[in-house]
N, C-alpha and C positions, 0 to 999 in steps of 0.2 A: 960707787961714786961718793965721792966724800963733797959734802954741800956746805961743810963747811968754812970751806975755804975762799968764797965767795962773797964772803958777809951773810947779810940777811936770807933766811929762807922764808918759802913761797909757798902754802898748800895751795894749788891750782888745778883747774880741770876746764876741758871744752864742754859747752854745753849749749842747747837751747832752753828756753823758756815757752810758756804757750799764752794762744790766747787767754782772757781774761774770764770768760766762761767754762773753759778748759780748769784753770785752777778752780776756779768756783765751784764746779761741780765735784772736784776731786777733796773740798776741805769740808764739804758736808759730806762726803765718804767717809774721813778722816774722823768729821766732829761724831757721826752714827756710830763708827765703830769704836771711838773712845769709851763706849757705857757699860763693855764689859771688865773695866778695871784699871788699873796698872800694872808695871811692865812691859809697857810699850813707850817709847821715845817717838812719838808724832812728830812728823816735820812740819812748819807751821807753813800757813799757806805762801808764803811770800819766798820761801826755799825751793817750794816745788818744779824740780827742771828735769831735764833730760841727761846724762851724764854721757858725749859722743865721747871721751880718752881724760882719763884723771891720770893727769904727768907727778900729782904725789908733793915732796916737797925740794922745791927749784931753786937754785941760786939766783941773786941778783941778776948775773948776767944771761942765764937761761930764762928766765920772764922780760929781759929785754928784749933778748931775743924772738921769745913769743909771741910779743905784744908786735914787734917790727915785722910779720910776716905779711908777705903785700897783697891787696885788695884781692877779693876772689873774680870780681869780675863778670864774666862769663861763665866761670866753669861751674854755679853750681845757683842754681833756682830754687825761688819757694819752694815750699814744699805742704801738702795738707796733710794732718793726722789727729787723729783720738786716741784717749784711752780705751784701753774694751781689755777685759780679765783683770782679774784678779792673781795673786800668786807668793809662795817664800822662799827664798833660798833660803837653807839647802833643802829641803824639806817639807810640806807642807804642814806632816805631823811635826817636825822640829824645828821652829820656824826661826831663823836670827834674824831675817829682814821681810818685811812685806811688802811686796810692789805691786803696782799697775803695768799693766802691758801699753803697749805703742803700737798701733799700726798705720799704716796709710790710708787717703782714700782710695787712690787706685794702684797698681801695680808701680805705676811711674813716681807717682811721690814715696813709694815706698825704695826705689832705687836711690831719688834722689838723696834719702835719707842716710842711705846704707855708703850712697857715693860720699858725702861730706864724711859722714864717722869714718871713713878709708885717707881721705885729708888729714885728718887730726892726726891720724896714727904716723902718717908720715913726718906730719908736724913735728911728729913725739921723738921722732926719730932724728931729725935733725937736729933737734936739743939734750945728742944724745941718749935719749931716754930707751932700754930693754925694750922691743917691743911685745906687747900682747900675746899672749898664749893660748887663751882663751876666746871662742870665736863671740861676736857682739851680740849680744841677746839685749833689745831695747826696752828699758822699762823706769820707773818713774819710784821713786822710794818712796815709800809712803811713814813705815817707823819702822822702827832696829828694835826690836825682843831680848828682854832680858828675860827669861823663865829659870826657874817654875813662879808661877801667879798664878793666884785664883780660878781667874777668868780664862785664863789659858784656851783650855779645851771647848768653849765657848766661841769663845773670840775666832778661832780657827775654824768650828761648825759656823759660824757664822757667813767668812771668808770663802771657803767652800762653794757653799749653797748662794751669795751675792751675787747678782751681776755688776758687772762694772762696762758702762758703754757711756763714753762719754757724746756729745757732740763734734765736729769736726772744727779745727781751726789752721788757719796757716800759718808757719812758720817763715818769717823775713828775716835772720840775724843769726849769725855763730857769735857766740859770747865767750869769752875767757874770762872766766872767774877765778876768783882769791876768794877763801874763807880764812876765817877769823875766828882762831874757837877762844871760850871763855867759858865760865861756868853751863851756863842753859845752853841753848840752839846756835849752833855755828850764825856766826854774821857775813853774808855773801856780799862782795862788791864785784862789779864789773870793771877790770883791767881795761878791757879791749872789744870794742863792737866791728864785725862784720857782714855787710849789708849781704843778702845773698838777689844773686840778680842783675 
């Protein structure tokens, strides 16, 4: 697809955010594990979300389009969940990203979870977007790894051996996000709120 035939493009993704003790407890994870060095690109606390379908970069009239998809309504309810794990893809010995896990609190929020991230994708698809290859594995980025560094092997014995359990929080809202990169930390804004419920 050539985007640029539309004027502006859009790096854009569905996501949720979490409760406020949920980030909380996740950027004293973040700030602990910052003291074995550099090499890691920390996402600051105000970034930290859920990624349900990153549509990549969208033309004008494909983020019109996104933004105009109509209320959910019914079809899709709170939902409650934590973090708990730790983790890197690809690798744990060779780590390019380290994330938190997602879970529900019970079976059913955990549905509802997996049902919305099946919305997105369809979303993706009506704005033309390839769909997904790769099946959803939820989880929470915490920083991107550029190695070799010092602290390397540290930093990863460390991650290992941590727990990570956060508290529980509910989720009210799909959020359509736009970043904004620039030198430091992408700047997130919210395109598009919908209420779930």
């Amino acid at each position: 697809m050539n985007t640029s035939q539309a004027g502006g493009v859009h790096r854009c993704f569905f996501a949720v955010r979490f409760a406020p003790h949920i980030e909380e407890y996740l950027a004293r994870l973040i700030a602990d594990l910052r003291r074995h060095g550099g090499g890691v690109r920390w996402v600051p606390r105000e970034n930290l979300h859920l990624t349900l379908r990153f549509l990549g970069e969208i033309t004008d009239s494909q983020l019109e389009h996104a933004m105009g998809m109509p209320d959910l309504g019914g079809l899709h309810g709170p939902f409650t969940v934590r973090a708990r794990g730790l983790g890197a893809f690809p690798l744990m010995r060779a780590p390019r990203v380290l994330w938190a896990g997602v879970e529900g609190e019970t079976q059913r929020d955990t549905d509802h979870l997996l049902s919305l991230q099946k919305h997105t994708e369809r979303w993706a698809g009506e704005l033309g977007l390839v769909p997904e290859r790769r099946s959803y594995s939820p989880h929470i980025t915490l920083g991107r790894v550029t190695p070799p560094f010092d602290g390397l092997k540290k930093l990863m014995d460390d991650v290992i051996g941590r727990e990570c359990l956060s508290g529980y929080g509910t989720v009210e809202e799909l959020l359509l996000m736009r970043s904004k990169l620039s030198g430091g930390p992408a700047a997130y804004e919210v395109a598009r709120r919908w209420r779930l419920g």
